[in-house]
C-alpha positions as CSV (number, residue, x, y, z in Angstrom):
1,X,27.2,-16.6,38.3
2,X,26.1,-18.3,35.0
3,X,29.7,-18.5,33.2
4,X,27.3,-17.2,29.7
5,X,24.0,-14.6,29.6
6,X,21.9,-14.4,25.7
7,X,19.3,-12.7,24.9
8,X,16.0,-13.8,23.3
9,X,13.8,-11.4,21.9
10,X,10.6,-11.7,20.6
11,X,9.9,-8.9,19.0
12,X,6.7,-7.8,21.1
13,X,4.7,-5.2,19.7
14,X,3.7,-1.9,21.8
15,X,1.0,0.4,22.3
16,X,1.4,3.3,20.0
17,X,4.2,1.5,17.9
18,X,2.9,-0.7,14.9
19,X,4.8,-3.9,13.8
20,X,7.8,-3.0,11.7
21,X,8.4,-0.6,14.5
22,X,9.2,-3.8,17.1
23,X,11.3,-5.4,14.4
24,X,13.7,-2.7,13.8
25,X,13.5,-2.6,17.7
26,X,15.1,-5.9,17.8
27,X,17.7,-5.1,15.5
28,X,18.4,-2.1,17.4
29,X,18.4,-4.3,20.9
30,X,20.6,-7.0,18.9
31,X,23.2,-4.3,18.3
32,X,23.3,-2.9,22.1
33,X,23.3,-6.9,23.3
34,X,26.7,-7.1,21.4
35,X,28.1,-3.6,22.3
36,X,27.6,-5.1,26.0
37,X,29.3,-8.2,25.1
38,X,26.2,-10.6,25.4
39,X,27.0,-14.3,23.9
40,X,23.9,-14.7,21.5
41,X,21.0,-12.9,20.2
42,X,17.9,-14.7,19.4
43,X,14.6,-14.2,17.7
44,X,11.1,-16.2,17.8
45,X,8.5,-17.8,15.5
46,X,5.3,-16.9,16.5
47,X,2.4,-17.0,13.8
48,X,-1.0,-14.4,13.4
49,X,-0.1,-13.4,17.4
50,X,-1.7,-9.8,17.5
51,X,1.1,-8.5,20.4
52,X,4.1,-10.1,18.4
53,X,5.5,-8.9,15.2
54,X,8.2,-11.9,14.4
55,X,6.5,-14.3,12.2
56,X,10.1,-15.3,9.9
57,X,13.1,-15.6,12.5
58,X,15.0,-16.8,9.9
59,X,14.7,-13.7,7.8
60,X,15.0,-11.4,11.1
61,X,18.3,-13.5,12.4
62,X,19.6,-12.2,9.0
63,X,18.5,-8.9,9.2
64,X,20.2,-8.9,13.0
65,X,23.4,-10.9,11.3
66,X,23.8,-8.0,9.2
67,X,23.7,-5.3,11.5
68,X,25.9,-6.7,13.8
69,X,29.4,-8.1,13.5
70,X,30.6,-10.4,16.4
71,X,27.4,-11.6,18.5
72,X,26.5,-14.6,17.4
73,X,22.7,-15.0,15.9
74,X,20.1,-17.6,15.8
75,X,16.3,-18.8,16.6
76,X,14.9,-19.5,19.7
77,X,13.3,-21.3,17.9
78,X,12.5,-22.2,14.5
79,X,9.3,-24.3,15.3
80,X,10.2,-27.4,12.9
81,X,7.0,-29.6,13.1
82,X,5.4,-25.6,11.1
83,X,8.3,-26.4,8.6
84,X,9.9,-29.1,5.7
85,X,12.9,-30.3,7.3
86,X,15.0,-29.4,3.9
87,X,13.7,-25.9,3.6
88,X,15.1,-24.7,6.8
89,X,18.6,-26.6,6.4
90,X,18.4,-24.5,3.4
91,X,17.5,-21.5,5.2
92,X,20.2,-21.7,7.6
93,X,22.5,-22.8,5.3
94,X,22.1,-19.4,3.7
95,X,22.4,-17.6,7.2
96,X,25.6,-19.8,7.5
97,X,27.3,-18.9,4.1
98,X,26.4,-15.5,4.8
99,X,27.5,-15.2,8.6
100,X,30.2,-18.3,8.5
101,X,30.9,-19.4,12.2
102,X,28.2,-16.8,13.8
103,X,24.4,-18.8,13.5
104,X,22.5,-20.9,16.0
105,X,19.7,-23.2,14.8
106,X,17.3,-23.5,18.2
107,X,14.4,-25.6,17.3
108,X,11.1,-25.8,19.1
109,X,8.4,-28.5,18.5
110,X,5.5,-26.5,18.7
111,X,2.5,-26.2,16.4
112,X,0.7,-22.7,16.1
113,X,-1.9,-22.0,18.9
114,X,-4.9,-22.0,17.1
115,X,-6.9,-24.4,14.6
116,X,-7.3,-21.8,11.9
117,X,-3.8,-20.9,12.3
118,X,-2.4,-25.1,12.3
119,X,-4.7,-25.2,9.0
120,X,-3.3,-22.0,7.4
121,X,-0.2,-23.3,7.8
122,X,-1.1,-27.3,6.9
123,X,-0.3,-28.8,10.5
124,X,-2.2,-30.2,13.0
125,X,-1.4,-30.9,16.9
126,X,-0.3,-34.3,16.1
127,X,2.6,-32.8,14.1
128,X,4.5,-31.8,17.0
129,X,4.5,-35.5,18.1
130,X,6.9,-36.0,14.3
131,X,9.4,-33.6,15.9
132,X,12.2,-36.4,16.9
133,X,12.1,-37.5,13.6
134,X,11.7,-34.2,11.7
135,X,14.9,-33.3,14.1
136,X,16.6,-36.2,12.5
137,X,15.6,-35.4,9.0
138,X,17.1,-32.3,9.6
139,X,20.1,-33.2,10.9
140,X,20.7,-35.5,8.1
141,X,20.4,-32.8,5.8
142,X,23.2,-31.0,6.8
143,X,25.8,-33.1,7.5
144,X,25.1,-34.9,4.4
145,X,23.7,-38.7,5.7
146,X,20.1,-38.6,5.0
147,X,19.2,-41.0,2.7
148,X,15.9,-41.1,2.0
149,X,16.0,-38.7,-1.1
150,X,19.5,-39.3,-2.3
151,X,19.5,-37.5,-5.5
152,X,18.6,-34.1,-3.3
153,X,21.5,-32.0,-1.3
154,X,20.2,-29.4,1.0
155,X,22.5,-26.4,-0.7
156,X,24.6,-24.8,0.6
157,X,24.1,-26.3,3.9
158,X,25.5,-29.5,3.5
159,X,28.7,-30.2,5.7
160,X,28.8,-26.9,7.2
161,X,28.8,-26.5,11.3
162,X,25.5,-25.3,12.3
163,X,24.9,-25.7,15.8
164,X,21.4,-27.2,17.1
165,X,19.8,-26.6,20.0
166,X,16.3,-28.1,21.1
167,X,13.9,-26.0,23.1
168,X,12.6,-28.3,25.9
169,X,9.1,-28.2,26.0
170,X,7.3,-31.0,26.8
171,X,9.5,-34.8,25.7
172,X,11.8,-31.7,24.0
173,X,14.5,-32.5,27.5
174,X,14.4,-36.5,26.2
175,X,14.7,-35.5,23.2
176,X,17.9,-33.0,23.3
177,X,19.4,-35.7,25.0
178,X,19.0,-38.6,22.4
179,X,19.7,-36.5,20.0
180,X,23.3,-35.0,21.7
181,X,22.4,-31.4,21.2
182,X,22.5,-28.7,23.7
183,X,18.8,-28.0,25.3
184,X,17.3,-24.7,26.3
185,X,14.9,-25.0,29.0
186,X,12.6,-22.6,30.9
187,X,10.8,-21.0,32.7
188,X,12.8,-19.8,36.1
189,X,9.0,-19.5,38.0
190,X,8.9,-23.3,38.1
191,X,12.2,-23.8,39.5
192,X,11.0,-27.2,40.7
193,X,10.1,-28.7,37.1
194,X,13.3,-26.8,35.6
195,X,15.8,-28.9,37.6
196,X,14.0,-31.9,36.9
197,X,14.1,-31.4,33.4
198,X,18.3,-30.4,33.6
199,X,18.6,-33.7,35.8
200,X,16.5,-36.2,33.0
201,X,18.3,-34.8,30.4
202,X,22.2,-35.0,31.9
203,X,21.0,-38.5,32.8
204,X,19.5,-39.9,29.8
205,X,22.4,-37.5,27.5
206,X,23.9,-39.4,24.2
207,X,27.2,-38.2,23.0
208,X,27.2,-37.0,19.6
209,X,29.0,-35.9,16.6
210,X,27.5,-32.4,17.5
211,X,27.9,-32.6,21.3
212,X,30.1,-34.8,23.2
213,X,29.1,-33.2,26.3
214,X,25.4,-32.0,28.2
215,X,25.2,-28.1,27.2
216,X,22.0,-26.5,29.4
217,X,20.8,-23.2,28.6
218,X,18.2,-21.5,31.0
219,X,15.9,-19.4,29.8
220,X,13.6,-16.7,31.9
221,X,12.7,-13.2,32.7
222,X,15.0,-11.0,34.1
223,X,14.5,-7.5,35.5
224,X,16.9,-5.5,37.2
225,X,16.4,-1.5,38.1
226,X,17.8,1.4,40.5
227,X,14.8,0.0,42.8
228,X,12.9,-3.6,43.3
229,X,9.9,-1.4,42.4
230,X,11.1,-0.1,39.1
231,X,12.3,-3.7,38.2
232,X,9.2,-4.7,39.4
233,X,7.4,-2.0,36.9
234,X,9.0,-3.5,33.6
235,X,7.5,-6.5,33.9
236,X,3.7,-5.3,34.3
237,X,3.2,-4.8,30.3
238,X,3.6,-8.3,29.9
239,X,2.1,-9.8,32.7
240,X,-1.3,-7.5,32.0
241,X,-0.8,-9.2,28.2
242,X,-1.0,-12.7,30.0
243,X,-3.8,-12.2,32.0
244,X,-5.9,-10.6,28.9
245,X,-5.2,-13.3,26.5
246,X,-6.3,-16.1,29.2
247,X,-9.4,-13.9,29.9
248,X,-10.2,-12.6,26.4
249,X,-8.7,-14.7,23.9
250,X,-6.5,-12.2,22.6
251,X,-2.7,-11.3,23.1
252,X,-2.3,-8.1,22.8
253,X,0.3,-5.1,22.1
254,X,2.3,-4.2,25.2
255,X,0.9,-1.0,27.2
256,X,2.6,1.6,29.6
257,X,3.2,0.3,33.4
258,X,1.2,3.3,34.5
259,X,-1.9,2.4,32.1
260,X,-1.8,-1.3,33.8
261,X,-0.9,0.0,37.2
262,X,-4.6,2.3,36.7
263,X,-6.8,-0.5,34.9
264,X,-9.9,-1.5,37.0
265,X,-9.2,-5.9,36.7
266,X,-12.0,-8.5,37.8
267,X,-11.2,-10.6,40.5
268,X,-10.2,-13.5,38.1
269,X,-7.6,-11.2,35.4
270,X,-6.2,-9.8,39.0
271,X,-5.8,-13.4,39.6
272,X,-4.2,-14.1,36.7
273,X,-2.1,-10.9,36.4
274,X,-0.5,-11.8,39.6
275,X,0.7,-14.7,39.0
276,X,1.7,-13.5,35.7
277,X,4.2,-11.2,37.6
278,X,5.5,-14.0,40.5
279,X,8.6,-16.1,40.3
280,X,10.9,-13.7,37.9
281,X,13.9,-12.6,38.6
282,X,13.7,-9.2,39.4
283,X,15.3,-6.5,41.5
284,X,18.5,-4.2,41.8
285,X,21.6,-5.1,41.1
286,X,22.6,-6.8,44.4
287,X,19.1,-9.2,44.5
288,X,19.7,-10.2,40.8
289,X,23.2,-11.0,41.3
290,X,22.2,-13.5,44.6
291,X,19.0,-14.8,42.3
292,X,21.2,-16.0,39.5
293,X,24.1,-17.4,41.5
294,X,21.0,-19.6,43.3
295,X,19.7,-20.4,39.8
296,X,23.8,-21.6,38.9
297,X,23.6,-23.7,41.9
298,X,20.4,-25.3,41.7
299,X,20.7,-26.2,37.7
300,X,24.1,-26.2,37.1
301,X,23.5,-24.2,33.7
302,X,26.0,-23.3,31.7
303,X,23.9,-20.5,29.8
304,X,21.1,-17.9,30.3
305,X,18.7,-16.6,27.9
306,X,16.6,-13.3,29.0
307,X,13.6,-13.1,27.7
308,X,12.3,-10.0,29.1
309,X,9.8,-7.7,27.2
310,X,8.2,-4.1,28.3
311,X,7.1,-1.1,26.7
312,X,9.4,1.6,28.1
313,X,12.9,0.8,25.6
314,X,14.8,2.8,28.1
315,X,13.9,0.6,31.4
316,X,14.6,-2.3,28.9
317,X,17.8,-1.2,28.1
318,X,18.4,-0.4,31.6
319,X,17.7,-3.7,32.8
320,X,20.4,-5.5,30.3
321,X,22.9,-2.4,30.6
322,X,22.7,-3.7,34.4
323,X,22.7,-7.2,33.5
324,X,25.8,-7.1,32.0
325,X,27.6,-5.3,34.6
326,X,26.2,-7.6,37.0
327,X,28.1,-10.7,34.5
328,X,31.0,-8.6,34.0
329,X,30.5,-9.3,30.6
C-alpha cells in the first residue's frame, strides 16, 4: 500500500448546483478528508472552465485552512507561468502566517487553455516554457536569496518553510528534479509513461536545501463501491464531460450517472467516452486494495493524490470513506 493517500479536488460544478455550491462542497469534502485522517487536501487553478468553479486556489486553500484544523492544505497547483513570482510568495506567505506548519505550495506550469483566456490573463503558450526560471524566482523569494530586486522582500514570506511541489507535466519530472522538490505526477491510465517519468526524475534528482531526498506523489482517479458496477457508475459524470468537451468545445457541469447511462452518443463521443472511463482504479474494496499495492510496486510512490469527481456527494463520500479504510488511515 502507498505509505500516504491526499486528496485533490477541483471543485467540479454539477448539474442543478451553481458554482458557489461546488466550492462550499470542497470545503465540506476538505473537512470529511481530515475527519478520515487523509494527509493533504488540495485545490486547482482552472480559469473561465464552464464545469469547474475554482478559479483562486489560493483564496479556497484558505477558506479550507480555516475550516479545518489538522489536514494539511495546499494547490495542486498554482499554475505559476498565469502568475508574478512575488505575488504568490506573498500569497502563500499569508496562508503560511495564517496556518503556520500546515500549507503546500504545488505548482503547475500550465498556461490557460484557450487564446482569449492566455490574453485575458496577459500570457501566452510560450510562457509556460519561463517556468524553470519563474520556479527559481520564486524560490528565491522565500528563502530570502533573490537578488535581482534587492530593495523588495516578499512579506511575510520570507524565511518561512513552505514546501514546493512541482506538477510533472511535460519537462515538469526534469524539472522537480533540478530543482530538489518533491514531484506529483499522473495520470494512473498511462502506467507505462508514469514510471518513466518516476525513473527520469529519481535519476536525474538534485539534493536541495528543500529536499535532500526524491519525494513522488501519484496522482489519479480512484473509485471504490459495494459493487465494481457502482464504482464503475461514479466515474461516468466525468468521463461523459471529457468526451463533450473533445466533441463540442465545451466542458461542462457534471450530470447524474443515469442521465449519461440514457444519452443517445455518436459513434465518435462513444469513442471518446470509453476511453474516458478505461485505466482508473476502480472497484470494491478487495480490487482497489490489489490495484494500489500494484501501483506501490510498479512506481515506488511514496504518496497518492485522488482526484475523483461525480455528481452523487454520497457515492463520493462513499468511495473516500472506503478509501481510507482500505489505507487504514
Amino acid at each position: 500500500m502507498i505509505p500516504r493517500i491526499s486528496i485533490l479536488d477541483r471543485s467540479r460544478t454539477r448539474e442543478g448546483h451553481p458554482a458557489p455550491q461546488a466550492l462550499r462542497d470542497t470545503v465540506e469534502l476538505a473537512r470529511t478528508a481530515e475527519r478520515l485522517g487523509y494527509h493533504r487536501f488540495w485545490v486547482s487553478e482552472h480559469h473561465s472552465v464552464p464545469g469547474v468553479a475554482g478559479s483562486a486556489p489560493t483564496v479556497l486553500a484558505a477558506a479550507v485552512a480555516a475550516s479545518t484544523r489538522r489536514i494539511r492544505v495546499g494547490t495542486g497547483g498554482v499554475m505559476l507561468p498565469n502568475h508574478q513570482p512575488l505575488v504568490v510568495a506573498e500569497q502563500f506567505g499569508v496562508l503560511e502566517a495564517l496556518f503556520p506548519g500546515r500549507i503546500d505550495m504545488g505548482l503547475g506550469r500550465s498556461v490557460g487553455f484557450t487564446n482569449g483566456i492566455r490574453r485575458a490573463l496577459g500570457r501566452d503558450t510560450a510562457d509556460a516554457d519561463r517556468f524553470e526560471e519563474q520556479l527559481a524566482e520564486l524560490l528565491g523569494w522565500i528563502d530570502g536569496t533573490q537578488r535581482a530586486h534587492p530593495e523588495v522582500h516578499a512579506r511575510p514570506a520570507e524565511g518561512l518553510r513552505i514546501p514546493a511541489f512541482v506538477l510533472a507535466t511535460g519537462e515538469g519530472a526534469g524539472i522537480a528534479a533540478r530543482a530538489g522538490l518533491p514531484m506529483v505526477v499522473g495520470d494512473l491510465r498511462g502506467r507505462g509513461r508514469l514510471v518513466e517519468s518516476v525513473e527520469r526524475y529519481r535519476e536525474e534528482f538534485r539534493p536541495s536545501a528543500p529536499g535532500g531526498e526524491p519525494y513522488v506523489v501519484v496522482s489519479g482517479t480512484v473509485a471504490v463501491a459495494a459493487t465494481e458496477e457502482a464504482a464503475r457508475r461514479v466515474l461516468l459524470p466525468e468521463a461523459w464531460a471529457a468526451a463533450h468537451s473533445r466533441t463540442r468545445g465545451s466542458f461542462p457541469p457534471l450530470r447524474p450517472a443515469e442521465e449519461v447511462e440514457a444519452l443517445e452518443m455518436t459513434p465518435k463521443e462513444r469513442e471518446l467516452y470509453e476511453g474516458a472511463l478505461a485505466g482508473h482504479i476502480a472497484g470494491t474494496e478487495e480490487q482497489v486494495a490489489a490495484e494500489l499495492a500494484r501501483v506501490a510496486e510498479e512506481t515506488g510512490a511514496d504518496e497518492l493524490l485522488v482526484t475523483t469527481s461525480t455528481h452523487d456527494r454520497t457515492a463520493l463520500l462513499d468511495t473516500f470513506e472506503r478509501l481510507a479504510r482500505i489505507a487504514g488511515l
